[in-house]
C-alpha positions in Angstrom: 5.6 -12.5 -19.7 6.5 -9.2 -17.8 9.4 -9.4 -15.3 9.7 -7.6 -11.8 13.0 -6.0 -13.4 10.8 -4.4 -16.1 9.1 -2.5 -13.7 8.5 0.4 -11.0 9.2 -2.6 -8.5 12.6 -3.9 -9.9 14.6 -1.1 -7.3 12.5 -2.3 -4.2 12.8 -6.4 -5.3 16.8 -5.7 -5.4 16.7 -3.7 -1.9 15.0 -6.8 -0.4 11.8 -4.6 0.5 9.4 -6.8 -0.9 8.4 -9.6 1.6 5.5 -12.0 2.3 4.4 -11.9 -1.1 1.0 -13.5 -1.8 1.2 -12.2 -5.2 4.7 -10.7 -6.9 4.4 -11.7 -10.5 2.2 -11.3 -13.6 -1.5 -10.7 -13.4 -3.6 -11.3 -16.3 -3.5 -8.0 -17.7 -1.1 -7.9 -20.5 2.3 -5.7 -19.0 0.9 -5.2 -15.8 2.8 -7.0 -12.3 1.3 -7.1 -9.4 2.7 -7.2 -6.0 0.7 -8.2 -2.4 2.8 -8.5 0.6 4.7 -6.3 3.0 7.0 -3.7 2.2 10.1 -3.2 4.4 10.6 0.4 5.6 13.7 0.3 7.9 15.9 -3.0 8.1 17.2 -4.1 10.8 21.1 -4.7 11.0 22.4 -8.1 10.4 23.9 -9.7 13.2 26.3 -12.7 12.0 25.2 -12.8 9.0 21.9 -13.7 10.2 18.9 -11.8 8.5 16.6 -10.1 10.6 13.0 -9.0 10.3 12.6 -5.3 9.2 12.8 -2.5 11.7 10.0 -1.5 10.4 7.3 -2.3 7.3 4.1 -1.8 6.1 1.6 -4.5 5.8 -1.1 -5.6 3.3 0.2 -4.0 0.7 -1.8 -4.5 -2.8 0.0 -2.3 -5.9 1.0 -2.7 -9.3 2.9 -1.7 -11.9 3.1 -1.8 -16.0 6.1 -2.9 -17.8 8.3 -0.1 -18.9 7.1 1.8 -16.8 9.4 3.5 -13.5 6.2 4.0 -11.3 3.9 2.2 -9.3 0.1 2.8 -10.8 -2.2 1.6 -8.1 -0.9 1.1 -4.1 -2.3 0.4 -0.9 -1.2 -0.3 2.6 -1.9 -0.7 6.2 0.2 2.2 8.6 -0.1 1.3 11.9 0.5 5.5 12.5 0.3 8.2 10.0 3.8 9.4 10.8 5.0 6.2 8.8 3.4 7.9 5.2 6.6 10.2 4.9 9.1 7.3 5.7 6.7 5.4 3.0 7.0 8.0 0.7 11.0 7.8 0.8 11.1 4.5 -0.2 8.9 4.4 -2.6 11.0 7.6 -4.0 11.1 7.7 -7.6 8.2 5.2 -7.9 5.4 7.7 -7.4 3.6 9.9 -9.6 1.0 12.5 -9.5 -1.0 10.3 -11.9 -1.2 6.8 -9.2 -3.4 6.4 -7.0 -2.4 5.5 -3.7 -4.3 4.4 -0.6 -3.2 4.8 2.8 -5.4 3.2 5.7 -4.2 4.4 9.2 -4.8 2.6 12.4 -4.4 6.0 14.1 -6.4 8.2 12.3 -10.1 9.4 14.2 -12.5 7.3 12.1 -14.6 9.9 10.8 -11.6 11.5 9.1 -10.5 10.9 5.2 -8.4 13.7 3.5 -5.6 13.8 0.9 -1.9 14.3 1.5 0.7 15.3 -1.2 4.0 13.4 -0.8 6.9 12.6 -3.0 5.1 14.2 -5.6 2.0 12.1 -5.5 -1.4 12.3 -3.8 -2.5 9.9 -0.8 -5.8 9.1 0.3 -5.7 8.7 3.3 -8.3 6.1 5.2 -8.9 5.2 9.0 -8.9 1.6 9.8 -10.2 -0.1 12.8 -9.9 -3.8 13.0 -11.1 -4.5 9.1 -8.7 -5.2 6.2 -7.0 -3.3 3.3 -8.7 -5.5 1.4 -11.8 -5.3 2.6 -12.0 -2.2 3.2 -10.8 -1.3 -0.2 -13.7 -3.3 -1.8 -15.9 -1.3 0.4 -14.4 2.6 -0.6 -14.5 1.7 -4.5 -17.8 -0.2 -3.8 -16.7 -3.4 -5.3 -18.9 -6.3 -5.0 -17.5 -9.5 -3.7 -19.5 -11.6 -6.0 -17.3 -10.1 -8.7 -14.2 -11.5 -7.0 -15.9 -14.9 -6.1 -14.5 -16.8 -9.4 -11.4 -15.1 -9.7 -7.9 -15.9 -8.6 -5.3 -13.7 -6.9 -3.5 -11.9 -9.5 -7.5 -11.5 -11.2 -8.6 -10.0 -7.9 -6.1 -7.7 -8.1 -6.5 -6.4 -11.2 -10.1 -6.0 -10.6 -9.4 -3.6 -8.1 -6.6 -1.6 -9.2 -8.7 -0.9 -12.4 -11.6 0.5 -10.0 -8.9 2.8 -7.7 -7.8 4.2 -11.6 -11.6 5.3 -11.4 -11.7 6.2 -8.0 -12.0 9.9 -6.9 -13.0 11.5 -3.7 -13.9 15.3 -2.5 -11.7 14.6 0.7 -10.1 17.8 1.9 -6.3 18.3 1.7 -4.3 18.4 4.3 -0.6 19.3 4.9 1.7 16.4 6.5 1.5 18.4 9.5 -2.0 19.2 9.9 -2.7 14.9 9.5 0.5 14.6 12.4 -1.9 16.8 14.0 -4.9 14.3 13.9 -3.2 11.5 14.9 -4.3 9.1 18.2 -2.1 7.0 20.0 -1.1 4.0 18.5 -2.6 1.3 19.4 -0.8 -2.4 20.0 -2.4 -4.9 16.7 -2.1 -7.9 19.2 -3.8 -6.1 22.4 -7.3 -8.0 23.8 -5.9 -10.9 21.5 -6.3 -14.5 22.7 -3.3 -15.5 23.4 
């Protein structure tokens, strides 16, 4: 059975970045471990001893990793602004590499824009998001079925769609950091027109 500390994600697990986890274990894919959760960014300082919510994190995360391997294979996330992808990129450090495929959807991205950034080494695609899911909006980009999902279970899903991103490609144009800073709306408060 492969072990979080025989992967890309053993650094992040010991930092206490990975949180939430609906998935942080073995999927059925011999050597691969999947993660789904939220990744801290920035912690917050303890006060007392009491531990705090991140500063900052990145939500619906979906990656995963092979055992003895240093770097994440397949990743995606929810930014609520693009300017978060470089502080993303930091963390995940060492992790990337130019062979992953990573997925970035972006609250505050114009919706008719999708382009590629180079960061830490690695590619990101970069997607806007409205009010959908990573999830769903994932099985939508690599045009995944939801009937091939229905009888599976978490960790199945998962590896269902990480093995479609490995196939994914696009003819997005690149972009420099900058130039996507450029594009960037305001960003907008999740919980706004919300019933309270």
């Amino acid at each position: 059975m492969t072990l979080i500390d025989q992967t890309a994600f053993a650094r992040l697990e010991s930092e206490g970045r990975l949180l939430n986890p609906v998935l942080k274990g073995p999927t059925h894919k011999p050597g691969r471990f999947g993660f789904r959760g939220e990744l801290a960014l920035k912690f917050t300082p303890t006060v007392a001893g009491e531990k705090r919510p991140p500063e900052l994190a990145v939500d619906q995360v979906l990656s995963v990793s092979r055992e003895g391997e240093g770097t994440i294979s397949f990743f995606a996330a929810y930014l609520l602004s693009f300017e978060y992808a470089g502080i993303l990129a930091d963390v995940l450090g060492e992790t990337l590499s130019p062979e992953g495929k990573y997925f970035l959807f972006c609250n505050n991205i114009p919706l008719d824009k999708k382009f590629k950034v180079a960061l830490g080494g690695a590619t990101f695609l970069v997607v806007p998001i409205d009010e959908a899911t990573v999830y769903n909006e994932l099985l939508e980009l690599l045009k995944i079925e939801k009937n091939d999902l229905k009888k599976l279970d978490t960790a199945g899903k998962q590896d269902f769609i990480a093995d479609k991103a490995a196939k994914f490609s696009a003819k997005w144009p690149e972009l420099t950091i900058a130039e996507g800073l450029a594009l960037m709306g305001p960003v907008r408060d999740p919980g706004e027109n919300r019933p309270v």
